[in-house]
C-alpha positions in Angstrom: 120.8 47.0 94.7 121.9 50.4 93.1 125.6 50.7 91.6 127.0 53.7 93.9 126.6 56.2 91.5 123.1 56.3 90.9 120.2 57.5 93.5 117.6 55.6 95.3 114.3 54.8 94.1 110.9 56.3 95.6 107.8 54.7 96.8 105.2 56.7 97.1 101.2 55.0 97.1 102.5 52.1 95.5 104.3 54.0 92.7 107.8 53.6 92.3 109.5 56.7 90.8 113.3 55.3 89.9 116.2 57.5 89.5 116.3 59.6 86.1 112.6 59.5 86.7 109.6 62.4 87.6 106.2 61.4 87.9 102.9 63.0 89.2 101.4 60.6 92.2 97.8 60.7 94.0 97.6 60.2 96.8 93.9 59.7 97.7 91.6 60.9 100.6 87.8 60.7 100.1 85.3 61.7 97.9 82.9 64.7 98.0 79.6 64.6 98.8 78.7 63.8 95.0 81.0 60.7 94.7 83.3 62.9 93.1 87.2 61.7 94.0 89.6 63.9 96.2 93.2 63.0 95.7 96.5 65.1 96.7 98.2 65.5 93.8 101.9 64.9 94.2 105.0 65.8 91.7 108.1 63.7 92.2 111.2 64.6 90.4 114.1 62.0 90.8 117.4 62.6 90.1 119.9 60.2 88.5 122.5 60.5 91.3 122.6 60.1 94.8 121.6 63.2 97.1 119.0 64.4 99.9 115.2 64.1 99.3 113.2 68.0 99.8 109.9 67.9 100.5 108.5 71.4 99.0 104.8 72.2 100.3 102.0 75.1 100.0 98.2 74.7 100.6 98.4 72.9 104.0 95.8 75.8 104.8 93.3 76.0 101.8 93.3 79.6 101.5 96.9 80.0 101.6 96.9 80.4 97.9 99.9 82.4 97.4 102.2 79.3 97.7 100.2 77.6 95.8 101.3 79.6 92.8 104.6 80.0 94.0 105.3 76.0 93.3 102.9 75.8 90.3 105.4 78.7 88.8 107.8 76.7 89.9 106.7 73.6 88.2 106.7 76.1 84.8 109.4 76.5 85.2 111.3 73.4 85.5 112.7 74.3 88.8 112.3 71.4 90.6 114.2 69.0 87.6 117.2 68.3 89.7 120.5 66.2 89.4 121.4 64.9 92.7 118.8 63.6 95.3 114.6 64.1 94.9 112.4 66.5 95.5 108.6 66.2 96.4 105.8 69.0 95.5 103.1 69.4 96.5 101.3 72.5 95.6 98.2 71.5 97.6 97.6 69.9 100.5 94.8 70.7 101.8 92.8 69.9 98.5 88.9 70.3 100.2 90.0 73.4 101.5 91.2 75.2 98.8 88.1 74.1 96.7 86.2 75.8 99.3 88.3 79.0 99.8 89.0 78.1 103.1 92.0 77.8 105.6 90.3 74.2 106.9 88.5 71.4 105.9 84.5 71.2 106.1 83.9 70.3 109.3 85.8 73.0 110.5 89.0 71.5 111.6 92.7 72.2 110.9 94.6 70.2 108.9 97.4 71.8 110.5 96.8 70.8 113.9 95.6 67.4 113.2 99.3 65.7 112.6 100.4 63.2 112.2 96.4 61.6 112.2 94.4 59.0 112.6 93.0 56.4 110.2 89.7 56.2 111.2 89.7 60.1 112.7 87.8 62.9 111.2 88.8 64.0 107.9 91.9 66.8 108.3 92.7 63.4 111.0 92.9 61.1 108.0 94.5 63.5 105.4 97.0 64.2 108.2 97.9 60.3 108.7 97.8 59.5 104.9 100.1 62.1 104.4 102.4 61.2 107.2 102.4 57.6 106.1 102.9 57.8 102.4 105.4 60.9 102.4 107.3 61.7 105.5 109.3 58.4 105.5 110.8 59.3 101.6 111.9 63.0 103.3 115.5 64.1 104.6 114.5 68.3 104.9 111.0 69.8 104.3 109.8 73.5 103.0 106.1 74.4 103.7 104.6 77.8 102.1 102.1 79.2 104.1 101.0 83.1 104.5 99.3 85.3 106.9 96.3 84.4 107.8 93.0 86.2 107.1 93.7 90.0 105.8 97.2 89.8 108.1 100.0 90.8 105.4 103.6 88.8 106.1 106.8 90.0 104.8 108.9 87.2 103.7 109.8 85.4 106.6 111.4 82.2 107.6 110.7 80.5 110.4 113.0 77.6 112.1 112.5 75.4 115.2 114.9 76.6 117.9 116.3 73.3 119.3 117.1 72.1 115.4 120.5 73.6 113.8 119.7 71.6 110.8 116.5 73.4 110.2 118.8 76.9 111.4 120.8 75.8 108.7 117.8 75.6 106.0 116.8 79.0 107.2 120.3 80.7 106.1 120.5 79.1 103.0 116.5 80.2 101.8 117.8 83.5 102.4 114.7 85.3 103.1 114.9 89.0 104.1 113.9 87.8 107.6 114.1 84.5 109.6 113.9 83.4 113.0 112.8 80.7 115.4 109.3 80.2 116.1 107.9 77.5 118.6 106.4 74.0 118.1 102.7 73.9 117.9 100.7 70.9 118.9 99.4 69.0 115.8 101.5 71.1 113.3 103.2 69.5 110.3 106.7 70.8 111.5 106.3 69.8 115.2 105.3 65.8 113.4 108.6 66.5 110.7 110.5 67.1 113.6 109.5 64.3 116.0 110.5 62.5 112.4 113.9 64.2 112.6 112.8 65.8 109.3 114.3 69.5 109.3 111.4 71.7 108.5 111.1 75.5 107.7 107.9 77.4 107.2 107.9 80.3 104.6 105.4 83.1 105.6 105.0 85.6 103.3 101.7 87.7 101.4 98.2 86.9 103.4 95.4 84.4 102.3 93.2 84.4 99.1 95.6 87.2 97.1 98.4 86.8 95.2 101.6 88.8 96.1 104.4 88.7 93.4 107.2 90.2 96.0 106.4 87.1 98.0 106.0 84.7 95.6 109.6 86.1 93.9 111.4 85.7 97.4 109.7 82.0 97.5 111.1 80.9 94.2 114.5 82.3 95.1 114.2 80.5 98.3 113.4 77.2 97.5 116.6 77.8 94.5 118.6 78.7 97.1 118.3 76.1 99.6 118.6 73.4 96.4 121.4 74.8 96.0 122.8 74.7 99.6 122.0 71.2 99.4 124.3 70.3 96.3 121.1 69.5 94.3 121.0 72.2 91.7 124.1 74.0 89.9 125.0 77.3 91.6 122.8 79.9 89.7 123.5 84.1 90.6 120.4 85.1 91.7 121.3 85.4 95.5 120.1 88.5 97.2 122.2 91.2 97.4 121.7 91.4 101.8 121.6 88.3 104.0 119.0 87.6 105.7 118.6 89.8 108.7 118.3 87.2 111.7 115.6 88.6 114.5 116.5 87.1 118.2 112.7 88.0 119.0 109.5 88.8 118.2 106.2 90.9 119.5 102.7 91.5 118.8 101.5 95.2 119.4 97.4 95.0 119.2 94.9 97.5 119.8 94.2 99.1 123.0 90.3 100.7 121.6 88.0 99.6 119.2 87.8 101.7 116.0 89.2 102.1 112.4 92.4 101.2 112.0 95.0 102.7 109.8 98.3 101.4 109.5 101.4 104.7 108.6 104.3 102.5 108.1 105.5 100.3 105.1 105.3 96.4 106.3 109.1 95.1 106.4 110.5 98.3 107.2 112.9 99.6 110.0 111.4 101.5 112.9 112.8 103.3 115.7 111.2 102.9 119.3 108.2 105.3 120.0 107.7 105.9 116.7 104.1 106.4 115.1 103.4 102.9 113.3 99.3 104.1 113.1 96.4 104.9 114.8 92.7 103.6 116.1 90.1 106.0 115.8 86.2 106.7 116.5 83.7 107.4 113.5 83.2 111.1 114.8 86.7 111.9 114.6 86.4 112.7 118.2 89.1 109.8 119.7 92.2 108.9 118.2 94.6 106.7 119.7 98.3 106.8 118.2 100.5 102.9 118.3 103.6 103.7 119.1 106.8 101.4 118.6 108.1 99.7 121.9 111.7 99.4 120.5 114.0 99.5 117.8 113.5 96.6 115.4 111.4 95.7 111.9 107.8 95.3 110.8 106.6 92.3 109.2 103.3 91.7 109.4 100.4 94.2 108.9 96.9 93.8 109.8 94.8 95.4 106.9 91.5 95.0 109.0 90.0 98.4 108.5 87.9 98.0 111.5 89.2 96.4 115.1 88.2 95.8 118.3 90.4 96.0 121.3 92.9 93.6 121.5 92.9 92.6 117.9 96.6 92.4 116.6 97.9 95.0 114.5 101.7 94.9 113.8 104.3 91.5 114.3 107.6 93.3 115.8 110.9 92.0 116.0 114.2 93.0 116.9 
């Protein structure tokens, strides 16, 4: 038994990390074709008193690499060194992914859409149900870093699960420039975190296989922030000057031709409706097809696919 004034201790794989304590666990998966080991590496910083556990996550999606640095700057930086409760990072998840530059595993399947796993199931199945097993049950609030996905530019953006006020909550104190609720995808870490009744976020912000220091800035002050919020950290004065503007809902506007595509508006800026966010146009300069804004609102995410074919999505809206 712990005297009241000091915190629990973790288990994670068999290692115990005890209050006062940080330690870097594997957690391990399979090997590679060579024999060579794959483990998840996991950083677990223990306070000495008693307080919440956060769970801080990038690399779910291998490409995602963007949050990856976020959380090993982080880690430079002693961020995650904390007084009251635990925090667990992991600055990859998805560790055969990101070796191979891509969002999933080998075989071609999702890590996230493969929660919370099988034992014996394929291998984002098992990396999904070790991950489940060893970490989940240590967590009281989780943060996972993810960005657009292939050349599709996000603004910093949080996203919160609409029937969860604690997660609402988490959203307000990360303080991103934008945040609102986004639904519950089958398989998905959060939709598993929140069958847990694990309050979840999900921080979107640069696009896959670059680096984006606006985003990765806004992801440090974030994670601060919501450390913060939680009485884990002393109150630093780095807050943003705005609040985080609060979107009540969100559209795609994708392309109605095929043909280059090029984007005349700033992602995360203010439009007004009908005006010109960019056009699609033929090779011979004979077509051109203006997009046109369907209402008042904010852009934050840009497609920078030079080339599209009808349908493709070209601007995330919301208002």
């Amino acid at each position: 038994m712990h005297s009241e004034g000091e915190n629990k201790t973790l288990t994670i794989n068999g290692a115990e990390i005890a209050p006062g304590e940080s330690k870097l666990v594997q957690i391990n998966i399979a090997r590679l074709p060579t024999g060579t080991l794959i483990d998840i590496p996991v950083h677990v910083f223990n306070g000495k008193k008693p307080g919440p556990t956060l769970l801080v996550q990038a690399g779910l999606h291998g490409d995602e690499i963007n949050g990856v640095e976020t959380l090993r700057r982080g880690l430079q930086e002693k961020l995650f060194q904390v007084k009251k409760g635990a925090v667990i990072v992991v600055p990859i998840l998805n560790v055969f992914g990101f070796i191979h530059f891509s969002r999933d595993v080998p075989d071609g399947k999702d890590v996230n859409r493969s929660f919370p796993g099988r034992k014996t199931g394929s291998l984002a199945s098992r990396i999904a149900y070790n991950y489940t097993s060893e970490i989940l049950p240590q967590v009281d609030y989780a943060i996972d870093l993810h960005t657009g996905g292939g050349l599709r530019h996000n603004f910093p953006q949080v996203r919160y699960t609409l029937d969860d006020d604690r997660s609402k909550f988490l959203a307000e104190a990360f303080n991103a420039p934008l945040y609102f609720s986004s639904r519950l995808i089958a398989g998905s870490f959060r939709k598993t975190a929140f069958k847990l009744e694990i309050p979840t976020i999900v921080f979107e912000a640069g696009e896959s296989m670059r680096f984006d220091e606006n985003s990765i800035d806004e992801g440090l002050k974030g994670i601060q922030n919501v450390l913060v919020q939680l009485g884990m950290r002393a109150v630093k004065t780095n807050k943003r000057k705005h609040q985080s503007i609060h979107l009540e809902g969100t559209r795609w506007v994708r392309a109605s031709r095929a043909g280059m595509f090029i984007p005349e508006v700033e992602n995360g800026t203010v439009i007004t409706k009908d005006q010109i966010l960019g056009m699609v146009t033929d090779t011979f300069a004979k077509k051109t097809k203006k997009i046109k804004a369907p209402f008042d609102g904010f852009v934050f995410c840009i497609n920078h696919q030079a080339v599209v074919n009808q349908g493709d999505a070209l601007f995330h809206l919301g208002y």
